[in-house]
C-alpha positions in Angstrom: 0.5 -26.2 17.7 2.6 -23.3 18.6 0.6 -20.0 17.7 2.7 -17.8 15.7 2.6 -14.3 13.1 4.5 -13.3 10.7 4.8 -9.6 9.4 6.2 -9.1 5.3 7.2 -12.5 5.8 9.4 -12.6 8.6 7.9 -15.4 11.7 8.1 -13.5 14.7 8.3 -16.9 16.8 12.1 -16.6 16.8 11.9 -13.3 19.4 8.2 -13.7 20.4 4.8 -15.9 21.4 1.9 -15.0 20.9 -0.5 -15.2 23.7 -3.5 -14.0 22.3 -5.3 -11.7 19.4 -8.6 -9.8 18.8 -9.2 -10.8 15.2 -12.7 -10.5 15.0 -15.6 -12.4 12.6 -16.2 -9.2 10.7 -14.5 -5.8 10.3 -17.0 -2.4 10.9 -18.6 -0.9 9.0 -19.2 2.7 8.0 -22.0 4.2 7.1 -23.3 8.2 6.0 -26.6 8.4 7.8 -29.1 11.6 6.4 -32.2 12.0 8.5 -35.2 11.5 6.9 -38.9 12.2 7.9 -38.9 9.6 10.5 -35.0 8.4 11.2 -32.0 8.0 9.1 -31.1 6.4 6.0 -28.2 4.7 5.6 -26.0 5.2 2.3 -22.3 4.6 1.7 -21.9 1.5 3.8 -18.8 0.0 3.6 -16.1 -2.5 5.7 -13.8 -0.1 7.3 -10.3 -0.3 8.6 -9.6 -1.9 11.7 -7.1 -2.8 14.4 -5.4 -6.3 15.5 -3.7 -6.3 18.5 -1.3 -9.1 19.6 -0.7 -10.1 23.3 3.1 -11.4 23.2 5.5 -12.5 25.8 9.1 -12.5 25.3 11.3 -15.3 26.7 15.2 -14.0 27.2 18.3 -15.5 27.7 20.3 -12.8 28.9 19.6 -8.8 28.7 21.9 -8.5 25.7 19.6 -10.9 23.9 16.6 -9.2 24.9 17.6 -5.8 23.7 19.4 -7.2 20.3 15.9 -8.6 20.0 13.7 -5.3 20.6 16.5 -4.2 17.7 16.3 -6.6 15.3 11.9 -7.0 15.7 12.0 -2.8 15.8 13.8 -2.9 12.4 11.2 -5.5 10.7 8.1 -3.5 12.2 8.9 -0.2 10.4 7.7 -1.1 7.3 5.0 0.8 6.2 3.2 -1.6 4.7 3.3 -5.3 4.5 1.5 -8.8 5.1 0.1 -10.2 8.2 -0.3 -13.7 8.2 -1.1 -16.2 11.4 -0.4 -19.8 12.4 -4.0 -20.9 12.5 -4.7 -19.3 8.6 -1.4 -19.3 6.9 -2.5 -19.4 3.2 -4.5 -16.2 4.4 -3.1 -12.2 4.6 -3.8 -9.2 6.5 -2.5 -5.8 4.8 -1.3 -4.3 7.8 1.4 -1.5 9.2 2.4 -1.1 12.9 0.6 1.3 14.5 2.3 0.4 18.4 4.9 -1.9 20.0 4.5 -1.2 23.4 7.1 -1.0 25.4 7.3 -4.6 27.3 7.0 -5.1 31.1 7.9 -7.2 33.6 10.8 -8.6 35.5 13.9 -9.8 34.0 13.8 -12.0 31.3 10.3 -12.2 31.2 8.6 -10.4 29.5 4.7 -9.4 28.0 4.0 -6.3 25.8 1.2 -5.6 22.6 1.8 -5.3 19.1 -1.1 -3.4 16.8 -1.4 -3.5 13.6 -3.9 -1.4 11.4 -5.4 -3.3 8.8 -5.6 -1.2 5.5 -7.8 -3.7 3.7 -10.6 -4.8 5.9 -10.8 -7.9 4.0 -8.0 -10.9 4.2 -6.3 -12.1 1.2 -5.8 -16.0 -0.2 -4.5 -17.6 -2.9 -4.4 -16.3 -5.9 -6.2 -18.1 -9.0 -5.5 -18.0 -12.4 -8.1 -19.5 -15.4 -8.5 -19.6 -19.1 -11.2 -20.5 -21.1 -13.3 -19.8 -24.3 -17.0 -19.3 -24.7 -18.1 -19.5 -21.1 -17.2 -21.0 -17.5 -18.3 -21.4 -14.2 -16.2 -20.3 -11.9 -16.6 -21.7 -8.3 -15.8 -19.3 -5.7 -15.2 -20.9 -2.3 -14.0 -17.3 -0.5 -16.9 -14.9 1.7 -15.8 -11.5 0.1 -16.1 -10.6 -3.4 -13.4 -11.0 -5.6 -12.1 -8.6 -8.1 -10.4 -10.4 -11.3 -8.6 -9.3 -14.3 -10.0 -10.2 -17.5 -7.6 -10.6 -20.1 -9.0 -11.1 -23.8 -7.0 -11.9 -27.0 -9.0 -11.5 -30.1 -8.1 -14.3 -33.1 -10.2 -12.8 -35.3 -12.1 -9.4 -36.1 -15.1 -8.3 -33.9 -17.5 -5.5 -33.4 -17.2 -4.8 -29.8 -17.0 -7.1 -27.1 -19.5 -8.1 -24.4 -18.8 -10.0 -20.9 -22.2 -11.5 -19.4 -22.0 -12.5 -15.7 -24.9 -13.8 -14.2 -27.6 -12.0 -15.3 -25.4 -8.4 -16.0 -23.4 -7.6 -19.0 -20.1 -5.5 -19.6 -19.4 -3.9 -22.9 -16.6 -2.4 -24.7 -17.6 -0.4 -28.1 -15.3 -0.7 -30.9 -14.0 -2.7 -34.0 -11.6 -5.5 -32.8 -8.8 -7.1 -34.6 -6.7 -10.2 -34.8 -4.2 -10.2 -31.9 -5.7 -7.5 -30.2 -5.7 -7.6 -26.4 -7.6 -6.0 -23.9 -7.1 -5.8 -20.0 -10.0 -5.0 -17.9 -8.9 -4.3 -14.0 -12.2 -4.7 -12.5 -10.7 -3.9 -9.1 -8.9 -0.4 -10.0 -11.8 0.0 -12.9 -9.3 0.8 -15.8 -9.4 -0.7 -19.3 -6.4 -1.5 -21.3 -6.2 -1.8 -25.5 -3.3 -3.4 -26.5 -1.4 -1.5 -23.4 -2.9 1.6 -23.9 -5.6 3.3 -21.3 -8.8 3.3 -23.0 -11.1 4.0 -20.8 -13.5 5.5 -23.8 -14.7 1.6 -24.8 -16.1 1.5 -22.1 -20.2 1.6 -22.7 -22.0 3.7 -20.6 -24.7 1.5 -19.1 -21.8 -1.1 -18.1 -20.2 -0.9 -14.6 -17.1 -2.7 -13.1 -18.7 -4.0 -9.9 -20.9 -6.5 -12.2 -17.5 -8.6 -13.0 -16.5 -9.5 -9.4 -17.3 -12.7 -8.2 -19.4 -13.8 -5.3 -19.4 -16.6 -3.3 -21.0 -19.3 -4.6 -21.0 -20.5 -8.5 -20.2 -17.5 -11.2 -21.3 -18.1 -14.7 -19.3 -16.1 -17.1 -20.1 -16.1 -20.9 -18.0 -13.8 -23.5 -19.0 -12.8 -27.0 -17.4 -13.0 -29.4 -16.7 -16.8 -28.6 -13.6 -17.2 -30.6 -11.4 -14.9 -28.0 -9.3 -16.2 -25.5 -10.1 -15.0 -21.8 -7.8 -15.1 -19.0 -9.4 -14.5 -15.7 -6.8 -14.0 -12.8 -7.7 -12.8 -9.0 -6.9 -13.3 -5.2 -9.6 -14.7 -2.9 -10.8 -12.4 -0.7 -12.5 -13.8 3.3 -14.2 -11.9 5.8 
C-alpha cells in the first residue's frame, strides 16, 4: 500500500510521499502540580496539544514542476485549520494547522523535506453516529476516548421536568414541558437549548454535562418521561 496524507481533504500523494511520521499511542498530558507536605499533587490533568511531523520526498520531472508544486502544496497548507487524515486510518481525523514546511533539500529532482502539523484536538475524530430511541438504549461504544453527544428530545405530551439517567448518574432539566416542545443539550459545549432558545437556567444544579458522554464499552441510557423522542448524535473520538 502506498502511504499517503491528506490535509482539508486534498491527498498530498499527487506532489508528495510520505516516508515516515511520529504519530504516537497517546498525546501528553498536562498537569498543575501544588506541593504538598511530602510531594506534589497532581490536579487539572488533561491530553494536550501535540505535534505530527511528516518525513516526505518529492519526486520531480523537471524544475518547473517542482516549483509549480511547492506553489500549489504552499497554497493548500495555509489554511488555518483543517483535517488531517492518513492512509493507514482513513475513516479517522486529526484537527491540525501547519506549523512548518521546511524548505526541501537535495539535488535535483530529488528531493526530502518535513511537514508539521499541530494538532488542536489531541484526540482523533471518526465517524459520526446518529440514533433515536424511546425509553432507554444501550449504546455500544467501540471508540478509546469519550464521546460527547447531542441529545435532542421532543416532548408528545406535557411533563414536569425532564431527567436523563446514564449509568448510574442522572441529568435534569426543571420545568413544565409541553407537546412539541424540543430541547437540545450540547454536552460537548455544555449549552441547553428550549425550543431554540439558550436556557441554560433548566439546568439543575446537582447535574453536570460530563455525566452524558459516553465511554468505551456499553452505555445504558434511560430518559423520563418515556413518551419523548431522543435523538442522540456524536463523532467517535480514539486515542
Amino acid at each position: 500500500m502506498n502511504a499517503w496524507f491528506s490535509f482539508n481533504g486534498v491527498n498530498f500523494s499527487k506532489w508528495l510521499k510520505l516516508v515516515d511520521d511520529n504519530r504516537a499511542s497517546l498525546p501528553p498530558r498536562k498537569f498543575t502540580n501544588t506541593e504538598v507536605h511530602h510531594g506534589v499533587h497532581a490536579s487539572n490533568k488533561r491530553w494536550g496539544e501535540y505535534l505530527i511531523e511528516l518525513d516526505v520526498l518529492m519526486i520531480s520531472t523537471s524544475y518547473e514542476e517542482q516549483r509549480k508544486a511547492m506553489r500549489e502544496m504552499a497554497y493548500y497548507l495555509s489554511a488555518e485549520e483543517g483535517k488531517l487524515v492518513f492512509f493507514d486510518e482513513p475513516d479517522k481525523a486529526y484537527h491540525a494547522f501547519v506549523v512548518d514546511f521546511s524548505d526541501f533539500t537535495g539535488k535535483g529532482l530529488l528531493k526530502t523535506g518535513k511537514l508539521v502539523f499541530q494538532v488542536s484536538d489531541p484526540v482523533a475524530e471518526g465517524a459520526k453516529k446518529e440514533l433515536d430511541f424511546t425509553g432507554s438504549i444501550a449504546v455500544d461504544y467501540v471508540a478509546t476516548a469519550p464521546a460527547m453527544p447531542v441529545y435532542s428530545i421532543l416532548f408528545h405530551e406535557e411533563a414536569e421536568n425532564v431527567q436523563i439517567e446514564k449509568d448510574g448518574n442522572r441529568f435534569k432539566l426543571n420545568r413544565m414541558f409541553h407537546s412539541g416542545d424540543r430541547v437540545v443539550i450540547d454536552s460537548e459545549k455544555s449549552a441547553i437549548r428550549y425550543n431554540d432558545e439558550w436556557a441554560m437556567p433548566l439546568l439543575d444544579l446537582r447535574s453536570g454535562f460530563k455525566d452524558l458522554f459516553l465511554h468505551p464499552g456499553e452505555n445504558h441510557i434511560a430518559v423520563h418521561p418515556e413518551t419523548a423522542t431522543v435523538e442522540i448524535a456524536y463523532k467517535e473520538k480514539w486515542l
